[in-house]
N, C-alpha and C positions, 0 to 999 in steps of 0.2 A: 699269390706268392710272386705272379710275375711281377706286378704291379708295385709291389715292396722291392722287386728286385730292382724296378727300372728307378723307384727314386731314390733306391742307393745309386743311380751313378748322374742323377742329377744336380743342380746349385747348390739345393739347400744342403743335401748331407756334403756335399763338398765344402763348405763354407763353415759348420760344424766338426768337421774332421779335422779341418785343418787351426781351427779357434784350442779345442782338446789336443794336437799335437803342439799344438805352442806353447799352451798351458805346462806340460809334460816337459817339453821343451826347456823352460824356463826352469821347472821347478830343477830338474838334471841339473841344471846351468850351476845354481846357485847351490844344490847339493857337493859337486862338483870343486866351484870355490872356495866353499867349505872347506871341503873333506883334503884335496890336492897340494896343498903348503904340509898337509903334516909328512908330506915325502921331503921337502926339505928341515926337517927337524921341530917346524912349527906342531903349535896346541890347537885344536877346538875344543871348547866348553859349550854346554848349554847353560843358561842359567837358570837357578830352580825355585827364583825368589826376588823378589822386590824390591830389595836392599838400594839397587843402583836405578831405581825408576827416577826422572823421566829417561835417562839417556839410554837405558837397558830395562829390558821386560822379562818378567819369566817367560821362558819357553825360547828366547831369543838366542839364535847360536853365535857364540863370538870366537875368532882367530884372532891367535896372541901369536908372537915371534919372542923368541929369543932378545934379552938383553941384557948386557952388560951391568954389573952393578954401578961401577962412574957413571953410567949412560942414565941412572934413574932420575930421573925432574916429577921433580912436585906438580901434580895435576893428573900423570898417567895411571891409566885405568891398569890393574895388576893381578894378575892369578899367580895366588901364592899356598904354600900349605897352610891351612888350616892351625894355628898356634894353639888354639882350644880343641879341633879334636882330628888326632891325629888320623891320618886316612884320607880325610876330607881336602875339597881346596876351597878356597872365598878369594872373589871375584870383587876388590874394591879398590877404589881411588888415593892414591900417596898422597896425604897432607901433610906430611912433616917428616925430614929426614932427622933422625934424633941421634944421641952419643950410643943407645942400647938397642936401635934399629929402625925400620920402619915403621912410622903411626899412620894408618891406614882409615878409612872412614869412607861409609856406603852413604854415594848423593842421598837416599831418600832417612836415611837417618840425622837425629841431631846432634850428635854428640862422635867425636871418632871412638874408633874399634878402643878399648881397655889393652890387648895384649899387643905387645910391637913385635914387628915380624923380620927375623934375620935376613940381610939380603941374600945370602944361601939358599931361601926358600922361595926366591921368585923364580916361577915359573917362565914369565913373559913379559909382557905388555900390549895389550888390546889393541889391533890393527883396524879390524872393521868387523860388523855384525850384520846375521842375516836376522831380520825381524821373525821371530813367529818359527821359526824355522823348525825349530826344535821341540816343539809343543810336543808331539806325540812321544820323544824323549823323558820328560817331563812327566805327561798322562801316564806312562810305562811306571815311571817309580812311584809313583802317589797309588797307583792301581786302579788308575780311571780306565774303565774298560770299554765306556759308553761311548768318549770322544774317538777314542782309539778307532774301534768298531765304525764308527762313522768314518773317521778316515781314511780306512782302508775300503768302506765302499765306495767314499769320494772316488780315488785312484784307479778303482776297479772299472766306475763309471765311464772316469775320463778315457780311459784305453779303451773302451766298446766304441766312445762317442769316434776317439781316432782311428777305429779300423772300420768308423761307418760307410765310408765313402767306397765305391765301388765303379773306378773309372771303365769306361767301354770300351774295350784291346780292343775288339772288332777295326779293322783296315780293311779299304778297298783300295783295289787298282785303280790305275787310269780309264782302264776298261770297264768297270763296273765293277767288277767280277772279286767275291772276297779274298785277300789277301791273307795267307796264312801266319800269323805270329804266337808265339808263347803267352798268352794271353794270359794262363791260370800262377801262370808262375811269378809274374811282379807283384800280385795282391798279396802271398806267401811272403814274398822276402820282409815288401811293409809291414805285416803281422809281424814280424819276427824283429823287424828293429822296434819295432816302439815296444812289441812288448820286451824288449832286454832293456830298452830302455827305461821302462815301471820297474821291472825286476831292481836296475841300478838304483833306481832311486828309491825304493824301498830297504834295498839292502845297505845304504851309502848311508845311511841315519846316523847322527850324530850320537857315538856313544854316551851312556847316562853318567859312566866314571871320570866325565870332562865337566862336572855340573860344579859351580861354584855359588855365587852371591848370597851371603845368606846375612840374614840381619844378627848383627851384634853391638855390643853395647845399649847405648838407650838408641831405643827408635822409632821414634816420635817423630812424624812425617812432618815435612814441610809443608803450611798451609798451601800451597800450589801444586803442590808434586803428588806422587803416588795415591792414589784412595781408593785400590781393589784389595781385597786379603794378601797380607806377606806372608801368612804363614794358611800351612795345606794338612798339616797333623798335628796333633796335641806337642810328639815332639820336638815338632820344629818351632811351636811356640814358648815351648818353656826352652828348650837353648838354643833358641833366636835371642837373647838378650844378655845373652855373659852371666848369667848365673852364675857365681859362685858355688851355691847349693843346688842343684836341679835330680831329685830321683824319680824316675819314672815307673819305679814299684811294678815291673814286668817280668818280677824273679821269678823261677819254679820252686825256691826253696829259699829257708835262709843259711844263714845268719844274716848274711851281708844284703844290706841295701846298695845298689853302686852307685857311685855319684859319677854322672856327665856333665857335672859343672865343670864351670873352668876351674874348680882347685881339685879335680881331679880326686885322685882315690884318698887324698889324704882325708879327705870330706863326707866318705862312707857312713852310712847307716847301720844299725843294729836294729835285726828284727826282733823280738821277742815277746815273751806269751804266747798270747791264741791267736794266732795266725792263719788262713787261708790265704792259698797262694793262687793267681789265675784266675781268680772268677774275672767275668763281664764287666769288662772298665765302660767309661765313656766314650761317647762314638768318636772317635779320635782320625779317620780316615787311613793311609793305609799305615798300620802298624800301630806298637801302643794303646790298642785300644781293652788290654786287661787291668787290673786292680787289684789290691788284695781286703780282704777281709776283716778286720777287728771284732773281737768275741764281745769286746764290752766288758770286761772284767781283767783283764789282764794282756791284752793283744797292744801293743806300743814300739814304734820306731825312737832310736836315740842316736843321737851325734856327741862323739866323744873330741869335734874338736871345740877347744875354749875359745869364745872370743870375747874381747873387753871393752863394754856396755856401746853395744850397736845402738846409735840414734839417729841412725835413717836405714829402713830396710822396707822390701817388699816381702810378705809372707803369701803366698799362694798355694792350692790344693783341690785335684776334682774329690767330690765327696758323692754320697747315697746313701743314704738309712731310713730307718720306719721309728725309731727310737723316741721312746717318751719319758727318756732317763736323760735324755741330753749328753754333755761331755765334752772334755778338751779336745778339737778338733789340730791345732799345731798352736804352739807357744814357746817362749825362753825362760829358762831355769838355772839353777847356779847347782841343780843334784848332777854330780859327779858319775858317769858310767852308768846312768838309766835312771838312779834313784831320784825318788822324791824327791821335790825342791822346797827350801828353806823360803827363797827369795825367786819371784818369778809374776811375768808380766809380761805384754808384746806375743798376746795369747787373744785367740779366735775359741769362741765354746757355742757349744750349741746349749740352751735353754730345756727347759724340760717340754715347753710348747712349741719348741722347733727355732722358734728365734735364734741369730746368730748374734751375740755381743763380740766386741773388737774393741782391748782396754788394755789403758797403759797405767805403770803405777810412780806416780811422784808425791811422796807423802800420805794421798789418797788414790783410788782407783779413779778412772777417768775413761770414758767408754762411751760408745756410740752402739746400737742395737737396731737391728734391721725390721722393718716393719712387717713384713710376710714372715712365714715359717717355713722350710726346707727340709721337714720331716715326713714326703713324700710320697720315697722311693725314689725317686729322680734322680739323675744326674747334676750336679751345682756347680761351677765354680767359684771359687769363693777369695778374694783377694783383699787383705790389708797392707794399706800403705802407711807409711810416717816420717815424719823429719820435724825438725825445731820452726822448720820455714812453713811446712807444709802443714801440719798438725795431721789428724787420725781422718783418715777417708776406707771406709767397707764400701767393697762392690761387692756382687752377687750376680754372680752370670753376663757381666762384663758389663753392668749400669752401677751405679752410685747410688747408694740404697741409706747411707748416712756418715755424718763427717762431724767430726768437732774441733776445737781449737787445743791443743796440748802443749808445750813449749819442750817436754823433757818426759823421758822413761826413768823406770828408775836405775840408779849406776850400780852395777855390778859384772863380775864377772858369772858367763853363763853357756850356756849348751843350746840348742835347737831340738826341739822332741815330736813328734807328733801322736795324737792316739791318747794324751792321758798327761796329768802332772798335778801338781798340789792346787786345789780350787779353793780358798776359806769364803765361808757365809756372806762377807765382808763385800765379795764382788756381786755385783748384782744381781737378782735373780739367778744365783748362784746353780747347776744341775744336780739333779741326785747322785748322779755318778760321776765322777773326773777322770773314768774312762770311756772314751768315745765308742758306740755301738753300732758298728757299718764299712763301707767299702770307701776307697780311697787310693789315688792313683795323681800320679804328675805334682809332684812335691815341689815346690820352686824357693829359693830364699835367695835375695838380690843382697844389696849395699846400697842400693838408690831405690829411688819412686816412682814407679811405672806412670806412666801418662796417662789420664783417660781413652787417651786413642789407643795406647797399645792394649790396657787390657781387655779392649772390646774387639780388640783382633784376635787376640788370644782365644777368646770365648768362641769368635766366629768362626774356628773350624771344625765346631761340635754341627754347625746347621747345615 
């Protein structure tokens, strides 16, 4: 022990003590700069998403100030309320002053924000950012508990490594003879500043209610820019992209499905039949990760709003079944408040061998059919794309599984259902049942066509 004692007051733990008090040091510093503007009225955010990559990273803390609505210029980074959902802020770039407000757009998207934001709702204007800063912010909401835990033994570390050092009070006189000083007492006070100092900066953490960036509209990275996952949970991938329709089917009960799309409650769901509510969704990360159930005979979601004849939409839905009956997995219909459709098309079915067909009707049926079966048990994502430009593309679990050329769906007025709707013979390898039998969760229906890269983002925060 003595031995241990004596090389605490030698070079090396001195040279180590003092490297971990710097570190410590620093990190205060920058906690500090953070945290110290919001006593003059200023914002910290963290950001919680990728949106604004390269110039901004999840996990990065940013201080915004105060500005004037005249004072806004095209280019500045902006924390604003959230237009789509209220509660929230988004942390994105002013590209256009407009007559109906602010149009907004995150660097690492292609397309700006769909909804324009009142100058009322600006928060600020992005001053400077601390890289990384805020990760453990970040880990906190997603419910990473592993980086978390790591980093708080980082900290723990660093403050052993800083009160390693153990200088030598001992003084002599001129005479020899030892000189008396308080010896035990300066190690004490040291101990006590650094650690109030860890204390500060663990408690100085950028709150997670300042967390903005989040991807909206189409976003579909810049071949340069961003290529880590933007999205951390199922529902941050399905409204990460301005859905209109997006239900995440995490209800305890029905009737109502709720819609977190951007069109808000007008866009609600009707559950009805045989329903189970809760069970085991897809592994979704923190939250979102229930489903509900369909009996196969009668269990079906319906939207009672009309729209007139969508020809470009994304249709998406996580699915699970063991079912050798097949069945309408989500389609459009022209039946009125749930009922059977007369005229209906722009419909995903599962086969009675598990195969997924995706087919649209102009004159004739028109369809692409995915090569593997998904009649498993598993977990699936499942996404049809369309447009006049685009034609019919099915992914499956966020790869491109088959595609055809279509120019047109058929014209009508129609509904969005999921779970069930009129099947005839006529379509392919038509299933025995035109009710779907299985679990089902993160309902999405867009106005545009997901990119390949987003829907393999989407997918990728099942892994």
């Amino acid at each position: 022990m003595t031995g241990f004692t004596s090389w605490r007051r030698g070079w090396t733990a001195f040279v180590v003590s003092v490297v971990a008090r710097s570190v410590l040091g620093l990190l205060l510093l920058l906690m500090t700069a953070a945290t110290v503007p919001a006593l003059a009225g200023w914002e910290t955010s963290v950001v919680m998403s990728g949106s604004m990559a390269p110039a901004l990273q999840a996990g990065d803390v940013v201080v915004v100030r105060p500005v004037d609505a005249e004072d806004l210029a095209v280019g500045t980074i902006l924390l604003v309320d959230d237009p789509d959902a209220p509660g929230m802020l988004r942390l994105h770039r002013l590209e256009q002053v407009e007559a109906g407000g602010l149009r907004l757009r995150g660097d690492a998207n292609a397309e700006a924000d769909v909804a324009l934001v009142a100058p009322s709702a600006v928060h600020g204007a992005g001053v400077w950012s601390a890289p990384r800063l805020g990760l453990p912010a970040l880990w906190l909401a997603e419910g990473r508990t592993v980086p978390l835990a790591l980093t708080g033994a980082g900290l723990a570390a660093l403050l052993a490594l800083a009160l390693l050092h153990r200088p030598d009070d001992d003084r002599r006189g001129t005479d020899g003879t030892r000189a008396v000083a308080p010896a035990r007492r300066r190690p004490g006070r040291r101990a006590l500043a650094v650690g109030t100092a860890a204390v500060a900066l663990a408690a100085g953490l950028p709150p997670i209610t300042g967390a903005g960036a989040v991807f909206s509209a189409s976003t579909a990275n810049h071949a340069n820019s961003f290529a880590a996952a933007p999205y951390f949970t199922c529902t941050s991938a399905g409204a990460g992209v301005d859905a209109p329709g997006y239900l995440p089917l995490q209800e305890t009960a029905g009737p109502t499905a709720t819609n977190v799309g951007t069109a808000g409650w007008y866009a609600n769901a009707t559950y009805a039949g045989g329903i189970t509510y809760r069970v085991n969704g897809p592994t979704c990360g923190a939250g979102g990760d229930k489903a509900v159930r369909l009996d196969g005979s009668s269990g079906r979601l319906y939207t009672t709003v009309a729209l007139d004849n969508p020809q470009t939409f994304t249709a998406q839905l996580w699915f699970s079944t063991s079912t050798n009956r097949g069945g309408k997995l989500v389609g459009f219909g022209n039946g009125a408040n749930g009922a059977a459709s007369g005229q209906y098309d722009r419909h995903v079915y599962m086969r009675n061998d598990g195969r997924l067909t995706f087919g649209v009707y102009n004159g004739t049926p028109t369809t692409v059919t995915s090569p593997a079966a998904y009649n498993n048990g598993a977990w699936h994502l499942v996404t049809a794309t369309f447009s006049p430009s685009t034609g019919m593309r099915l992914y499956v679990n966020g790869a491109l599984v088959g595609s055809a050329a279509a120019t047109s769906a058929e014209p009508y007025t129609g509904y969005w259902r999921v779970g069930y709707d009129s099947l005839a013979t006529s379509w392919p390898s038509a299933p025995t049942s035109p009710f779907f039998g299985g679990s089902v969760a993160h309902v999405m229906i867009t106005q545009n066509v997901l990119s390949a890269a987003q829907i393999a983002q989407q997918y990728a925060v099942s892994r």
